[in-house]
N, C-alpha and C positions, 0 to 999 in steps of 0.2 A: 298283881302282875309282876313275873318276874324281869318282863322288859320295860322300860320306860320311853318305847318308840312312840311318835305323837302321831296322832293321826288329821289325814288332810281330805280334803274333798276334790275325787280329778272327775272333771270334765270330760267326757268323750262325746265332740261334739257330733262325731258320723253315728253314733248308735240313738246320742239324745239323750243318754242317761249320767248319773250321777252316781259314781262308788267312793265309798273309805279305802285310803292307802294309807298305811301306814308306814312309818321313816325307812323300814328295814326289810318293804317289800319294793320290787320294779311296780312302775305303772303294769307292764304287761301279766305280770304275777295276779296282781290285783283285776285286773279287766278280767282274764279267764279264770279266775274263783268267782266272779262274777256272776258269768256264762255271756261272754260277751265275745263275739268272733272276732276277735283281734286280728290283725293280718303277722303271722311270723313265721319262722322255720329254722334260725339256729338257735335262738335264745342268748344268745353267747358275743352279741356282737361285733360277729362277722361278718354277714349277710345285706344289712341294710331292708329287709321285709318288712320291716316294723316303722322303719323312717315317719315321725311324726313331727307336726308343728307345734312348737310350744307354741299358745297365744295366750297364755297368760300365767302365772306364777314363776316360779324358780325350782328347778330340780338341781341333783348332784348326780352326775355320770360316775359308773363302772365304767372300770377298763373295758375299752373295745379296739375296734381294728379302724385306723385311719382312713381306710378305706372303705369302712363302712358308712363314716361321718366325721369328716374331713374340717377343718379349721374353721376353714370359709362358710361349710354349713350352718356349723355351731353358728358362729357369726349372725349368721340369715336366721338365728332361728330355729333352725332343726333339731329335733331329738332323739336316742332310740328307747323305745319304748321299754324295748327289755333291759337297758342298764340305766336306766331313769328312776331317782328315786324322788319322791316329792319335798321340797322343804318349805311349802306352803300351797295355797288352795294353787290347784292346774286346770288348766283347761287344755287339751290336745286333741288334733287332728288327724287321723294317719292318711298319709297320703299314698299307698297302696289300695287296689282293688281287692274286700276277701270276697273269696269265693266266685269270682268271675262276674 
């Protein structure tokens, strides 16, 4: 392999199931190569659609917009799915409804 990203095991505990992510993809990247209906809409975040609970591991945040996940979030817990990358086994929650 020419990269040496490590790979992790995240949790998604609303679908029940179990994928590889690896260091240099988002949790969300990883859930929809999946086929896992992720709840999102800018990828980029901005938006906050993808708002997930860490409950357990550690990730490293991409830049996003304060306003999508604010200090105090982080703080409580909260993650974005699309600029989450794993740096050990995850387990998350999203707390959006998909698909109604």
């Amino acid at each position: 392999m020419a990269r040496s990203a490590k790979t992790f095991q995240v949790t998604i505990r609303n679908s029940g199931q179990t994928i590889a992510c690896t260091t240099d993809r988002t949790i969300l990247q990883a859930a929809i190569a999946a086929g896992i209906d992720y709840p999102y809409a800018c990828a980029t975040g901005n938006c906050a659609t993808c708002v997930s609970k860490l409950e357990e591991g550690k990730v490293s945040l991409l830049p996003h917009s304060d306003a999508a996940l604010g200090k105090a979030q982080l703080k409580s817990g909260l993650t974005l799915a699309c600029r989450a990358r794993p740096r050990s086994d995850v387990t998350v929650n999203w707390l959006a409804r998909a698909g109604g």
